[in-house]
N, C-alpha and C positions, 0 to 999 in steps of 0.2 A: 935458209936459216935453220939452224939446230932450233930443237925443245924438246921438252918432257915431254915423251911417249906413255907416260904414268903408265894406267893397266895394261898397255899393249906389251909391257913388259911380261904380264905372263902367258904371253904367247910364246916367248922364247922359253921359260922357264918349261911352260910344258913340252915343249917340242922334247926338250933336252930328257924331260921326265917319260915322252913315248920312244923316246933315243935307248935310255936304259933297259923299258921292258923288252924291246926287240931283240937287247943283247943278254935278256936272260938275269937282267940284276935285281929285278924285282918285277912286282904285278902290281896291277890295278886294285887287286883284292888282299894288299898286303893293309894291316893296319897298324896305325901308328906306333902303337905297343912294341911292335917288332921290332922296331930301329934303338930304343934304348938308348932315344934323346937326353936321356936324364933333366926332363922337365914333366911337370906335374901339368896332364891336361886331362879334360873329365872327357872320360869313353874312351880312351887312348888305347883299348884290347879293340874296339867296334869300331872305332871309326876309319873305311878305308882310304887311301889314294884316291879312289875313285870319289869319293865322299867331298874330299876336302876338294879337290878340282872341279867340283862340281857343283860348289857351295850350298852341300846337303851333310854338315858335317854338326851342324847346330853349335858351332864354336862362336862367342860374339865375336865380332870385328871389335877386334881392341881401343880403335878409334873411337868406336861409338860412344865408350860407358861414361856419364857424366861426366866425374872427378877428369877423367883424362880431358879430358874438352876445356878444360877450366884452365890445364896448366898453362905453364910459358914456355915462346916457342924455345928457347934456351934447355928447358927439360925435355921437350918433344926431341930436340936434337941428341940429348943424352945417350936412348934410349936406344940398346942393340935389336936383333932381331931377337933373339932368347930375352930378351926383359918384354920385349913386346907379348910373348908368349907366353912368357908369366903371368906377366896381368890378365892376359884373357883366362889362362886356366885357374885364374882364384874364383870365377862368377861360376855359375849354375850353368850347364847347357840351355840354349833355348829350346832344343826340341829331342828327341832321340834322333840316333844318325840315320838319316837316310829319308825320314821323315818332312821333313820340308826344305824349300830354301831360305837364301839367307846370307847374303851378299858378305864375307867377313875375306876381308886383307889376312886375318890372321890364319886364314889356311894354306895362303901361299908365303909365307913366313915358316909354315911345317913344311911344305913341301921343297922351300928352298933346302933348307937345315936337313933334311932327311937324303937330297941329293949329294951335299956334302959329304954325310957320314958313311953315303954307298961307296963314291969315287973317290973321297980323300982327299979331294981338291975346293978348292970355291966354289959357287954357284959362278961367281964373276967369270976366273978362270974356264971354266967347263961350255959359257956359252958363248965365250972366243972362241975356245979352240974347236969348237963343234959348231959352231952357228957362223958366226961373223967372220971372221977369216978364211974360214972356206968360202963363202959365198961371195966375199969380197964387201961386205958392208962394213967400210971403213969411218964411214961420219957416223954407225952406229958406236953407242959407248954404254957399259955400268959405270956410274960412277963409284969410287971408296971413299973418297975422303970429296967435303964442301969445297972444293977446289971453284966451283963456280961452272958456268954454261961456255963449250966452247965458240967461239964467234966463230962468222956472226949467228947471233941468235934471236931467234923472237923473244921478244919485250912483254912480260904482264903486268898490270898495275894492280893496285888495292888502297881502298879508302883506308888511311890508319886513324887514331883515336881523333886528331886533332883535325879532320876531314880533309886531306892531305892527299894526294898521290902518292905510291910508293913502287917502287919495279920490286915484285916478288919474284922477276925471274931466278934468279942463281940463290933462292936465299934456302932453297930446303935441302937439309941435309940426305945424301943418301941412304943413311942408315933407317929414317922415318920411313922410307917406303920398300927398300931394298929387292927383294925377290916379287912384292907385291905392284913394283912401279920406280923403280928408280932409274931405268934407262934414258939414254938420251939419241935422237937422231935428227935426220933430216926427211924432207917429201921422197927424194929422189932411192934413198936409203929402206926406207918404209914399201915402198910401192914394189923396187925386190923384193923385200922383206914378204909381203901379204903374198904376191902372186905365187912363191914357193909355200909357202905354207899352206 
């Protein structure tokens, strides 16, 4: 059965990201500043590559901050990878870079977005044709659009307001997690997947 690979997704995303430095497109000790994301994030001259994969970048996790947590899943689905990044660059850093950890999605939302802007292509695109295809992990997938889970797939439930079962499998949009967790696979897919990596 398929399901969400959630963070194992950025294991591809970095692979793709020490793909790049091998070929000279960027370092570990580039920082954010440098890419000219055209997004406002605090410490963006300090904080490196290596910071943000490393979750030593003191950025919050966008998910965390209250108000966000409050809204509905309708707006969570809204929400690009640059709005997510928004919202975390309006808060205060939690710590100076390098300084502590600090678990935040929202550093692999920069480092999706800064892969893009090297290679000119997708994060999506870039870890087909450099990961999944070569390798041949064919039930691996990014999702773009809430198309849903390809069958068969594992089934999750959740208590809803009126104490209810509900299947959350296919219900989160990829864009909520995207570079941070929006992959989808299988066991057999996976188990490639780890022992090359």
């Amino acid at each position: 059965d398929h399901f969400r690979i959630g963070s194992n997704t950025k294991t591809f995303v970095a692979t793709v990201l020490l793909q790049l430095i091998d070929e000279k497109k960027l370092t570990l000790d580039d920082t954010i500043g440098q890419f000219h994301l055209g997004l406002a994030v605090p410490n963006a001259t300090r904080i490196t590559l290596r910071q943000l994969a490393e979750m030593r970048s003191g950025i919050i996790d966008a998910y965390s901050i209250p108000w966000v947590q409050k809204q509905s899943a309708a707006w969570w689905t809204r929400q690009t990878p640059r709005d997510w990044v928004t919202i975390a660059g309006k808060r205060p850093p939690l710590f100076d870079p390098g300084a502590k950890y600090n678990y935040s999605n929202t550093n692999w939302f920069l480092l999706g977005l800064i892969i893009e802007k090297v290679t000119h292509h997708t994060i999506v695109a870039e870890i087909h044709d450099r990961l999944l295809a070569p390798m041949g992990l064919n039930q691996t997938s990014f999702p773009t659009t809430n198309w849903g889970m390809p069958a068969p797939y594992a089934h999750g439930y959740q208590l809803n307001d009126n104490e209810q079962w509900i299947d959350q499998s296919a219900v989160l949009a990829p864009s909520v997690s995207w570079a941070a967790g929006a992959m989808i696979s299988d066991m057999a897919d996976m188990k490639k997947w780890v022992k090359s990596y």
